[in-house]
C-alpha positions in Angstrom: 153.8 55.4 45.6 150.8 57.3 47.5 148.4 56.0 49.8 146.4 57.7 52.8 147.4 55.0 54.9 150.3 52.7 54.8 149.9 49.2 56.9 152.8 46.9 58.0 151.6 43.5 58.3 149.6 41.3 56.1 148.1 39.6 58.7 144.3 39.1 60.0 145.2 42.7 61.6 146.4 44.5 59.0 143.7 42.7 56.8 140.9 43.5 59.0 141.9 47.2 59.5 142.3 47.8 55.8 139.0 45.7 54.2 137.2 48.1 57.2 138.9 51.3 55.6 138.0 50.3 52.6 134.3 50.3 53.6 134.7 53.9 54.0 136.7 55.0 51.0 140.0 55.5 52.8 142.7 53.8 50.3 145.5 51.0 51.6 148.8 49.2 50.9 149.4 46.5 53.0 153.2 45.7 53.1 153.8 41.9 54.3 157.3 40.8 54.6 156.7 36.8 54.0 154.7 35.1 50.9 151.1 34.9 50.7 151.4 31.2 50.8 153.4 31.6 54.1 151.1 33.6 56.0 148.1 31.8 55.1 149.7 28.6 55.8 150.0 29.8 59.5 148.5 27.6 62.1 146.6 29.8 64.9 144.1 30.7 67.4 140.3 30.4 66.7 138.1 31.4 68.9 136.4 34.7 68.5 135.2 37.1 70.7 131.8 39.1 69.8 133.6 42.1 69.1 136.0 40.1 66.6 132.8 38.7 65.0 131.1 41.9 64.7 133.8 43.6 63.1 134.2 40.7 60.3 130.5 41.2 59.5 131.4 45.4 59.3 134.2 44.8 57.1 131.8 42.7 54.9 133.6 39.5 55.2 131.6 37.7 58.0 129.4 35.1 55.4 131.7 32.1 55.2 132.7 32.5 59.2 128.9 33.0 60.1 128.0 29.7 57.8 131.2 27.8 59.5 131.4 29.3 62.9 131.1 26.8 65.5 128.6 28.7 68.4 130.4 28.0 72.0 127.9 29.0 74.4 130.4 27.8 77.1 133.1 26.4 78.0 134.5 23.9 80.7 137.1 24.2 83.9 138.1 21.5 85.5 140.7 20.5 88.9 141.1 16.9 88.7 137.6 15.3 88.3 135.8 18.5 89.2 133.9 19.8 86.5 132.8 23.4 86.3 130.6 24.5 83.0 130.8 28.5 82.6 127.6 28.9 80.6 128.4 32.2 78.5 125.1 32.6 77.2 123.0 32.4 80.3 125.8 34.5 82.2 126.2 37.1 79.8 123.9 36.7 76.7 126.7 35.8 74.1 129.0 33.3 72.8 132.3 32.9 71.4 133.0 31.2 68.1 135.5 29.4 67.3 136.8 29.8 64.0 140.5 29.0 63.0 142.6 32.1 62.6 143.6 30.7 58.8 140.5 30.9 57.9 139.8 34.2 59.1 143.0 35.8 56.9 142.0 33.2 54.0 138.6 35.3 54.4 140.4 38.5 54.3 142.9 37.7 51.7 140.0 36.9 49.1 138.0 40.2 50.2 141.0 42.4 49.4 141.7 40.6 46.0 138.2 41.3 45.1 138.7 45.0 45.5 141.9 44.9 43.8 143.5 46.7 47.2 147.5 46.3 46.8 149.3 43.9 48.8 152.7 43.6 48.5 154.9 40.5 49.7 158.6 39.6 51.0 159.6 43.2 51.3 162.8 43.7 53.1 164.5 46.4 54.6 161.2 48.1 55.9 162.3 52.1 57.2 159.7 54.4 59.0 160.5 58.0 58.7 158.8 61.7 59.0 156.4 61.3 61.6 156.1 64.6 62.8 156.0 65.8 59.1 152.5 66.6 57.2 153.5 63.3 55.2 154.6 59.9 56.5 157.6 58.0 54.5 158.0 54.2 54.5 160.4 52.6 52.1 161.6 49.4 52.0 163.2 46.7 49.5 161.3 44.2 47.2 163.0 42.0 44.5 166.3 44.0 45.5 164.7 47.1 44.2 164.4 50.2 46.4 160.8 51.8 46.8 159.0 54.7 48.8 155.5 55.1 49.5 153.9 58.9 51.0 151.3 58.3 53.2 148.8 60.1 55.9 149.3 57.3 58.6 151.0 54.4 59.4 149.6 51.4 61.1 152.0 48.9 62.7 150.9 45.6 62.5 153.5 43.5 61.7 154.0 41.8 65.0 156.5 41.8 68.2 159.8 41.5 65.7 158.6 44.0 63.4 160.2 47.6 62.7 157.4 49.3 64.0 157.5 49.0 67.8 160.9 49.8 67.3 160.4 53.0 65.4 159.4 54.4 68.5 162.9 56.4 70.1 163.6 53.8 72.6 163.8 56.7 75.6 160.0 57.2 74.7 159.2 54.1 75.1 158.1 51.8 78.3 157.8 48.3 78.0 156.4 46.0 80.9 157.1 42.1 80.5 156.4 39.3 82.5 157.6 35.5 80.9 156.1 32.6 82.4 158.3 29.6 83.5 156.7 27.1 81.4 155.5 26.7 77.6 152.8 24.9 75.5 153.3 21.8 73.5 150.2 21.9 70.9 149.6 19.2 68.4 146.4 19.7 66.0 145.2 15.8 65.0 142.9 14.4 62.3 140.1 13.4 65.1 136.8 14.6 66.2 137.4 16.9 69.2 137.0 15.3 72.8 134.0 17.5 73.7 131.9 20.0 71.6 133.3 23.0 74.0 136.7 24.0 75.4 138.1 22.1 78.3 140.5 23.9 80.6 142.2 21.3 82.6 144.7 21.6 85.7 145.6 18.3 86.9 148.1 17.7 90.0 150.2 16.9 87.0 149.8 20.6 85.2 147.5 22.5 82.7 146.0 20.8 79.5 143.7 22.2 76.9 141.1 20.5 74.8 140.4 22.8 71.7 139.4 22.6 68.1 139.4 23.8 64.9 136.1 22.0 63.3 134.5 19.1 63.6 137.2 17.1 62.4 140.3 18.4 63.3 141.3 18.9 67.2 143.7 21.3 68.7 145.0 19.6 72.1 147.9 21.5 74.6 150.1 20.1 77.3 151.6 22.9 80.2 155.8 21.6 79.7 159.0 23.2 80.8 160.8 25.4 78.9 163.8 23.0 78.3 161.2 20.4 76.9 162.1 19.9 72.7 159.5 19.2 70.5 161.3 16.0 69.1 161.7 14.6 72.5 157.7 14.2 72.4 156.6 11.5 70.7 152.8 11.5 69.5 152.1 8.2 72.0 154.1 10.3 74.9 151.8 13.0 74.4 148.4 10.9 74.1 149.4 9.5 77.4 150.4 12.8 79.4 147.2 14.6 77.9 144.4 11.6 78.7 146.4 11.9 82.3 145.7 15.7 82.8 142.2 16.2 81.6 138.9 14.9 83.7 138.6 11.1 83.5 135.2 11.1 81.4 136.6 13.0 78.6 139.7 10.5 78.4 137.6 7.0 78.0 136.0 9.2 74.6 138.7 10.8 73.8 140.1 9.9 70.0 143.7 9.8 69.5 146.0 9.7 65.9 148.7 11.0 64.4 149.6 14.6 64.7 149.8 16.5 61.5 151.3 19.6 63.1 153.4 19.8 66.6 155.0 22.6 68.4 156.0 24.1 71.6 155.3 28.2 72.2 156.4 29.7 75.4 154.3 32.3 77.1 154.7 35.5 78.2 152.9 39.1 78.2 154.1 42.4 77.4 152.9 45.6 77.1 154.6 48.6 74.9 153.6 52.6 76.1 152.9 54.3 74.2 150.9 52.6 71.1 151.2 55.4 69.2 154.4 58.1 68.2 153.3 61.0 65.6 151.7 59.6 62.7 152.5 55.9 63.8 149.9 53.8 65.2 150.9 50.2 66.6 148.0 47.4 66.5 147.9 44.2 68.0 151.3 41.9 68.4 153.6 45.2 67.6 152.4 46.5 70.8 151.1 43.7 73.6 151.2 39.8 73.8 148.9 37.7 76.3 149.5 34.4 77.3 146.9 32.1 75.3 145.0 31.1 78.1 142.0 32.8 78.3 142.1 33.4 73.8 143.1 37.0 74.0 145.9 37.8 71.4 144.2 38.1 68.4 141.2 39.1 70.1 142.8 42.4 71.6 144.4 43.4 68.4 141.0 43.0 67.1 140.1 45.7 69.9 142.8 47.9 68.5 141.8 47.4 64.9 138.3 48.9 66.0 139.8 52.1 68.1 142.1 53.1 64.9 138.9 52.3 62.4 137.2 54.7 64.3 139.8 57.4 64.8 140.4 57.2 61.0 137.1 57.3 59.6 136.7 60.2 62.0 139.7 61.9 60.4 138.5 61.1 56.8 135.1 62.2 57.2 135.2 64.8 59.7 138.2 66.5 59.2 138.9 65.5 63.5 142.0 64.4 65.8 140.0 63.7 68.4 140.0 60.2 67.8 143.7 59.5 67.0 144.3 61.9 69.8 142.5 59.6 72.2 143.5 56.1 70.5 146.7 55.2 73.2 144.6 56.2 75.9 141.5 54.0 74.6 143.7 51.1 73.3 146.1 50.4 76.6 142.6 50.6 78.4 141.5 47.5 77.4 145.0 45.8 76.4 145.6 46.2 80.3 142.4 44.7 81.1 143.1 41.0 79.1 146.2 41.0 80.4 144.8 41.0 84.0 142.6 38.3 83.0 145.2 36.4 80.8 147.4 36.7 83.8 144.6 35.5 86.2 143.7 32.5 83.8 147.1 31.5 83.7 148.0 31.5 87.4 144.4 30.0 87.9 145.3 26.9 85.9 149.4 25.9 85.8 151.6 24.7 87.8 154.4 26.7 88.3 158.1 25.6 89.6 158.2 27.1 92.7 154.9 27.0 94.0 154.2 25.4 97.6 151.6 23.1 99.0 150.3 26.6 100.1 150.0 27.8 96.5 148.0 24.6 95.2 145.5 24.7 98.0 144.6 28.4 97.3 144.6 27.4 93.4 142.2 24.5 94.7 140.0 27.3 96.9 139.8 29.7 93.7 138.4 26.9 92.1 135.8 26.0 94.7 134.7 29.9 94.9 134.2 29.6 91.0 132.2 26.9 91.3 130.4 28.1 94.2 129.4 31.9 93.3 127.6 33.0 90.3 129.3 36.3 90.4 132.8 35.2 90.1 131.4 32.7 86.9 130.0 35.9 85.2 133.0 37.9 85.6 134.8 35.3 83.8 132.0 34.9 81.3 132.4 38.8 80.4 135.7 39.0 80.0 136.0 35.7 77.9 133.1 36.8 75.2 134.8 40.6 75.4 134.7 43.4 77.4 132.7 45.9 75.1 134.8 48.3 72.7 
């Protein structure tokens, strides 16, 4: 097989990155190493960043997400019972959307079927060789059969487990990780969600977070230890600890049920230098992983998606490195700057093991500043709508 460029990873990612190709001639195949069924059946993030949104409508697949989209024009922090609204739209003159992360690859998925771009699924075995060579090789193992593909470029998006990272000669490669002592138990519910925007909660009892995915289906988060197992939480256990944590006016509305989905994630962030080796470029998960406070993972690989559009289409139509020269450079930019924020969002909001009386009352004062200065509200604002491309 022959394509100009060869993407590992068939999810939102590797979607997005080839329906934008497409849009400029530059031919695909997308290489996904669980079933169709599996990946779209994956429960994720949903709020999008202007930049994400912009780059759906590029790719020509924004229609279903603009006539969905729920418009957040703000969202709400909270210490105890204090309430502070950050009004995105007056602050910065945007919005976020929230729009579930399913939907968004659902979206993609039925784009690439219409252009009868080849996908192919549980491949095994995936090898990444002759990167310094005018041609790329990656072969891999489908149905027990051996195959090859040629390509120009290869774009790793296939997450933190994936063979691409790891492509990279491990002496070339620095890798900068920070894991946080505590994890999030999530449960998404059948119920309307307790407020029409976010709530970011820290309690003297920890971190909760009021999300959604429409109008109908919430998305609700506990801050837990590590050693906590999902079975050990029972749905009335976690109704109980998450009216306890958010502020008191939200918790007389809020509407409880059964959970149809529950789960515990860790958090941590990492950072992979470089995010590019020869004719490899890494994207998104394969090369950096925020926390989720602050909605920055899929949002930054967005960010990459657009730097390697860019670079390519520049190749493609202008014959020019310059872009794929200046990709790493462009790319760790920005990844560096949400995961200062991510970071900053996350101490600003947890509890963590060891911290002192000190520790809460400077937590409490960052709080108080927020509320108190306009500046420091806006410099949240812009980096939670997106730092520009």
């Amino acid at each position: 097989m022959r394509t100009q460029v060869c993407i590992i990873g068939g999810g939102p990612s590797g979607l997005l990155l080839g329906q934008l190709l497409h849009t400029v001639g530059v031919d695909t195949i997308v290489l996904e190493r669980q079933s169709k069924d599996h990946v779209l059946s994956r429960i994720r993030a949903g709020v999008l960043e202007r930049g994400f949104q912009n780059l759906m409508i590029q790719a020509g697949v924004g229609d279903r997400m603009i006539a969905e989209g729920i418009i957040h024009d703000g969202t709400l922090l909270s210490n105890g019972d204090e309430k502070l609204r950050i009004d995105f739209k007056a602050l910065t003159g945007s919005h976020v959307m929230v729009y579930g992360q399913t939907e968004v690859t659902h979206d993609l998925y039925a784009a690439r079927d219409n252009i009868g771009a080849p996908t192919l699924h549980q491949v095994e075995h995936v090898e990444i060789d002759n990167l310094d060579q005018p041609q790329a090789t990656v072969r891999f193992q489908q149905n027990g059969e051996q195959h090859e593909i040629t390509c120009d470029y290869v774009a790793g998006c296939d997450g933190f487990h994936g063979v691409s990272r790891t492509t990279i000669p491990v002496e070339k490669r620095r890798e900068f990780e920070k894991v946080y002592p505590f994890g999030w138990l999530g449960i998404l519910s059948e119920t309307p969600p307790v407020d029409h925007e976010l709530i970011y909660a820290n309690s003297e009892r920890g971190f909760a977070l009021a999300s959604m995915r429409n109008p109908n289906l919430s998305r609700y988060y506990i801050q837990c230890p590590l050693s906590d197992d999902v079975k050990d939480w029972s749905d009335d256990a976690f109704w109980s600890e998450f009216k306890s944590r958010i502020p008191s006016d939200a918790a007389e509305r809020l509407v409880t049920g059964p959970s149809i989905e529950k789960s515990i994630a860790p958090l941590r962030s990492f950072v992979c230098e470089p995010m590019s080796w020869g004719r490899l470029f890494l994207c998104g998960d394969a090369a950096h992983i925020v926390p989720p406070t602050g909605a920055k993972g899929l949002n930054t690989a967005a960010s990459d998606i657009h730097y390697l559009f860019e670079a390519l289409a520049e190749k493609y139509s202008e014959r020019s490195d310059a872009g794929l020269n200046a990709y790493c450079e462009k790319a760790l930019a920005r990844v560096w700057k949400t995961q200062r924020f991510s970071w900053w969002m996350t101490n600003l909001l947890h509890h963590f093991p060891d911290q002192t009386s000190f520790d809460r009352r400077v937590q409490s004062a960052e709080f108080a500043f927020l509320q108190s200065n306009e500046d420091a509200q806006r410099a949240l604002a812009t980096n939670y709508v997106g730092l520009p491309y």
